[in-house]
C-alpha positions in Angstrom: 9.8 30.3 -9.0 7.2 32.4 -10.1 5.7 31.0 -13.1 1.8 29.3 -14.2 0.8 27.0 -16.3 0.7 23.6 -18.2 3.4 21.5 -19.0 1.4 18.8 -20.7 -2.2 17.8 -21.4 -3.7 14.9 -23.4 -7.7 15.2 -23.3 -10.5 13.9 -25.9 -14.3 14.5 -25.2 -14.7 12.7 -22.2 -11.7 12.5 -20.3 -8.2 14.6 -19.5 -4.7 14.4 -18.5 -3.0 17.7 -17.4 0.7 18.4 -15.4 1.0 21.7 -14.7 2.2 24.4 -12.0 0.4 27.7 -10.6 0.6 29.8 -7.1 4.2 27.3 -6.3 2.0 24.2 -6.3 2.3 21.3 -8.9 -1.2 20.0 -9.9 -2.0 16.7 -11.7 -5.1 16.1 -13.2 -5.9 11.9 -13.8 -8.8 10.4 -15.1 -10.7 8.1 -13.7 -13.3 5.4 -14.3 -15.2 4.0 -11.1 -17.1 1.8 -12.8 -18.5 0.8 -16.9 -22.0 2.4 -15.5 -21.2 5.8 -14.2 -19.3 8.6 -15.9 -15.8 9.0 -16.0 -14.2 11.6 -13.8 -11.2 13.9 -13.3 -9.0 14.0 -10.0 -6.6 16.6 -9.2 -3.5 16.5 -6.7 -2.4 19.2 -5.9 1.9 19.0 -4.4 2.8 22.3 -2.4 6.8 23.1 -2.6 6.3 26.0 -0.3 5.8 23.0 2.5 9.1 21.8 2.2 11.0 25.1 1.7 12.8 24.4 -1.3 11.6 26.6 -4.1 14.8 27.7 -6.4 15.0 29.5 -9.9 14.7 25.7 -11.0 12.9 22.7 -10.6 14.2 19.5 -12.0 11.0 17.3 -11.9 10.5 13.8 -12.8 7.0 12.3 -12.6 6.1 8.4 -13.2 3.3 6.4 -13.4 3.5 2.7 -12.3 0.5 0.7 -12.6 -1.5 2.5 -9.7 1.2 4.5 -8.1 2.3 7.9 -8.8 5.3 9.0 -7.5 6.9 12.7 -8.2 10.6 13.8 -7.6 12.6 17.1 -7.8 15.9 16.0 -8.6 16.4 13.2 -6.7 14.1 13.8 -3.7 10.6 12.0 -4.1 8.6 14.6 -2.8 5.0 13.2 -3.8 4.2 9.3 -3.6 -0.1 8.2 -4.1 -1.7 5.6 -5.1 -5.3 5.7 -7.3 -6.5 2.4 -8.5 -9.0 3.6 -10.7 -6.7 5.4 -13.3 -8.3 5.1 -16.8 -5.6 6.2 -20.0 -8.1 4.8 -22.8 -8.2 8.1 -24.6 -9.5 8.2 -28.0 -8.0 10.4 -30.3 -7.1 13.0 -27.4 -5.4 16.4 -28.6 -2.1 16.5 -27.1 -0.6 20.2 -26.3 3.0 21.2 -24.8 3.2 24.1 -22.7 0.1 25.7 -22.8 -0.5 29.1 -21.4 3.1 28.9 -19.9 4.3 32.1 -18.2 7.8 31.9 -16.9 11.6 30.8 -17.7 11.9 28.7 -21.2 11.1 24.9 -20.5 14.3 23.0 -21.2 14.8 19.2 -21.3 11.1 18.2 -21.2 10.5 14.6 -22.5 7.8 11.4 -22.2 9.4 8.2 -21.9 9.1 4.6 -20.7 11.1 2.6 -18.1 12.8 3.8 -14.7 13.8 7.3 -15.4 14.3 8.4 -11.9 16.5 4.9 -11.4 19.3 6.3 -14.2 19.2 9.9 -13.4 19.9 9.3 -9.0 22.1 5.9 -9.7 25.1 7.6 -8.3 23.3 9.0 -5.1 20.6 7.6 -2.7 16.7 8.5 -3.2 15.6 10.6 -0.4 12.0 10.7 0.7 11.1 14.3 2.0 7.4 14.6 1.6 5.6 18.0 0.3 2.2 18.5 1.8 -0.6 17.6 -0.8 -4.2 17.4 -1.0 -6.4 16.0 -3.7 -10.1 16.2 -5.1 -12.6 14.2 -7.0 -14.4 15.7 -9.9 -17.8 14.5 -10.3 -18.9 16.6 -12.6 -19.2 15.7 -16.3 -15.9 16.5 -18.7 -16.2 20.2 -20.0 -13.1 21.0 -22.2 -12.2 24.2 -20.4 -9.3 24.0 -19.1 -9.3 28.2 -18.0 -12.2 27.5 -15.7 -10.4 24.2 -14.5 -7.7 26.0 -12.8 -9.5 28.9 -11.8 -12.0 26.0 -9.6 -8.8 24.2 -8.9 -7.0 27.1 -6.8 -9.9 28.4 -4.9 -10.7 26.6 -1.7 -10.7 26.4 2.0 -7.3 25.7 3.2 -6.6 25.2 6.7 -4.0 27.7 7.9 -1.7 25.9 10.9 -1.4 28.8 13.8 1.8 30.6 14.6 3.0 27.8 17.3 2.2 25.1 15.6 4.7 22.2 15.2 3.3 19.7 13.6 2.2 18.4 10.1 -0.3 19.5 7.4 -1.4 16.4 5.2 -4.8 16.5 2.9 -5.6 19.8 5.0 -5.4 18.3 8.0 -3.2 19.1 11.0 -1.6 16.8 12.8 0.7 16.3 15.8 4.2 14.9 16.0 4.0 11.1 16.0 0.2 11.5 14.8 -1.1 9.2 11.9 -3.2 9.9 8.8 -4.0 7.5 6.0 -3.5 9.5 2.6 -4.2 7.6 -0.7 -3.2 4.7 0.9 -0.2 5.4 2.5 0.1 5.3 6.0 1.7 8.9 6.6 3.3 9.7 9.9 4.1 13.8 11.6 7.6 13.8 11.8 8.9 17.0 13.4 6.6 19.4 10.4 7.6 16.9 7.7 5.3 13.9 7.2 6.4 10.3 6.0 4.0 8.1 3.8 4.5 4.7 3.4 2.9 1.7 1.3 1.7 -1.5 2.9 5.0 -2.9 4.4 4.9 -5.9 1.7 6.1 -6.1 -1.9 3.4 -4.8 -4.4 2.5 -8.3 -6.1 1.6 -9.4 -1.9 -0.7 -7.0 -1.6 -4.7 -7.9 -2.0 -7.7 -5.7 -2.5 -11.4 -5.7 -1.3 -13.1 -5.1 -5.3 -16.0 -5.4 -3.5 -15.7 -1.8 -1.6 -12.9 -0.9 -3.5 -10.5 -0.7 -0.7 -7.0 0.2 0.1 -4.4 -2.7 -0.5 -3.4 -4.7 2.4 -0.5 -7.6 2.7 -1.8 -11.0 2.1 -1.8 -13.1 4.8 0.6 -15.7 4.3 -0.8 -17.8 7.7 -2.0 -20.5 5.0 1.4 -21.5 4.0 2.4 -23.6 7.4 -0.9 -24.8 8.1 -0.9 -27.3 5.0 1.8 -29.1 6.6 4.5 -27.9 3.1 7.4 -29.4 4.9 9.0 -32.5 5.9 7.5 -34.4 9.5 10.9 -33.5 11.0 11.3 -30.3 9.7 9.7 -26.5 11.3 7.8 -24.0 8.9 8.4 -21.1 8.9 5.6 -18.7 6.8 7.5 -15.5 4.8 6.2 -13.4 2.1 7.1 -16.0 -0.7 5.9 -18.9 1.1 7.1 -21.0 3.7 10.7 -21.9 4.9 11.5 -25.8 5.9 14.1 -26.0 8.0 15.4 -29.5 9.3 15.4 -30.0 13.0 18.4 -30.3 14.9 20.2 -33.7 14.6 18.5 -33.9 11.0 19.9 -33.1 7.7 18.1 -32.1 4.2 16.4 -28.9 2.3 13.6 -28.7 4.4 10.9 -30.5 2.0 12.9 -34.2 2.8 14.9 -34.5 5.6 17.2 -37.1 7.1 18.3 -38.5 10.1 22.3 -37.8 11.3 23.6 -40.8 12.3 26.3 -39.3 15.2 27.6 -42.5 15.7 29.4 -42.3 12.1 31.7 -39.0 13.2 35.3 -39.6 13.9 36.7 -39.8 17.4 37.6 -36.2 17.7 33.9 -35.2 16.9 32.3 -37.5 19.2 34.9 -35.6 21.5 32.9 -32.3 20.7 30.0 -33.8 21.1 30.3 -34.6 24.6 30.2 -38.5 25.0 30.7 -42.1 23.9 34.2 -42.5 24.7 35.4 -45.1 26.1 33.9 -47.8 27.9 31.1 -46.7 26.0 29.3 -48.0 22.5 27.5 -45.2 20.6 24.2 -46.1 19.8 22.1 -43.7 17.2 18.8 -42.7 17.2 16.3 -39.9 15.6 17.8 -36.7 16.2 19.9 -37.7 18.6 22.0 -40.6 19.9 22.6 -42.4 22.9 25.4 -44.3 25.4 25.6 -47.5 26.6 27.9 -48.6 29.0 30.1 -51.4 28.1 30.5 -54.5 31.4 32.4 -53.0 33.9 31.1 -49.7 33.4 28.9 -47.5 34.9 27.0 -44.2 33.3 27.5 -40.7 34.6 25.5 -38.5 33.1 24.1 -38.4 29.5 27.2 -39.9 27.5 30.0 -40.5 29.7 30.6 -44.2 31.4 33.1 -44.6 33.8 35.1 -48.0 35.3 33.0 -49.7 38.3 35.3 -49.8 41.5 34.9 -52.8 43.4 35.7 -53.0 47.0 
């Protein structure tokens, strides 16, 4: 696909947003505020399709903003996943343009919405994840509403050219070896065989935590308190999920977890006693927590746990 330029920007005098393609590479540019005190900045990602060898006459991209996520997919193939907690989208007045300084085939079908777009469009087919190298840059520098001299610093870098046997991974411009590991915004990307997975913190968004302090990566709250407030009944075992702890009743007790209650065995019919294993006859069942017990009628004598058998007399 040989084409350049915007698809959308929204900027005011301080601050842009800008999607966009150039040199087969799909660049988004966020702002950002790190803090009340300093300026506000720009960061660009920039998503390579060359990387995962699938560059057609068309691209069919959807790209959504969650809270701090962004995620990017080309049909139904999420190709770009990141997370930036410092996203800022208090423009004032910003001037919105469509399509600027596009050079290529006609733009069809382009629309801003709300909601789960990617969820409707792949509902009949599976999501699959097949990761596009990307790297992305800060831009300290104060807002100057050129967006010419944007792309033209955008495009021209360093990159780090892998060499001819190289089987591995590019991720953020770094090269890395089959089963090798390399944070990237937060993800915990792994090399598979030239194509990388990323992954979040293995816990649902609303468990994960954040250091404000140093303005950390999330991590998965540690759910080690639940159990050790004692939550669940004296004769029940805790169990600490996500959510919060699981009561479970010991064996020979009955109940939700939070109250439980003893079984009395001694109640069951003759058939389940049978199953049980004991207190037949010449035998009395007597019940006790979590359990029960035999005793031995006169005459008899107690073999094993719950079995009593006649006395022989000689």
């Amino acid at each position: 696909m040989s084409s350049n330029g915007t698809f959308f920007v929204a900027q005011d005098s301080e601050q842009k947003f800008e999607i966009g393609y150039r040199n087969q590479s799909l660049f988004i540019i966020v702002p950002l505020m790190i803090s009340k005190s300093q300026k506000k900045r720009l960061k660009r990602i920039s998503i390579n399709f060359d990387s995962i060898g699938h560059i057609g006459p068309i691209l069919d991209l959807t790209v959504t903003f969650q809270y701090s996520h962004i995620h990017v997919y080309d049909q139904c193939d999420e190709i770009y996943s990141g997370f930036e907690a410092n996203l800022d989208w208090s423009f004032f007045h910003p001037k919105i343009d469509v399509h600027r300084n596009w050079k290529g085939p006609e733009l069809n079908d382009f629309s801003i919405g709300s909601g789960w777009p990617i969820g409707l469009k792949c509902r009949a087919v599976s999501i699959k994840k097949k990761y596009a190298e990307s790297y992305s840059e800060e831009i300290e520098k104060e807002f100057q509403e050129n967006p010419t001299q944007d792309l033209i610093n955008i495009f021209y870098e360093t990159v780090v050219i892998p060499p001819d046997n190289f089987d591995g991974c590019k991720i953020d411009n770094i090269l890395l070896a089959v089963g090798e590991t390399q944070t990237k915004d937060c993800n915990q990307c792994t090399c598979e065989s030239r194509f990388a997975t990323c992954e979040p913190p293995p816990c649902p968004e609303e468990d994960w935590v954040y250091n404000e302090k140093f303005n950390c990566c999330p991590k998965c709250r540690d759910f080690a308190r639940f159990c050790a407030v004692n939550p669940c009944h004296k004769d029940a075992e805790c169990t600490d999920l996500k959510r919060g702890p699981k009561c479970s009743c010991n064996t020979g007790f009955q109940g939700n977890g939070s109250y439980c209650e003893d079984i009395d065995e001694c109640s069951f019919s003759k058939d389940a006693r049978e199953q049980l294993g004991g207190c037949l006859a010449g035998s009395v069942c007597r019940n006790v927590p979590g359990s029960y017990k035999c005793d031995c009628l006169p005459g008899f004598q107690m073999i094993g746990e719950h079995t009593c058998l006649p006395l022989i007399r000689v």
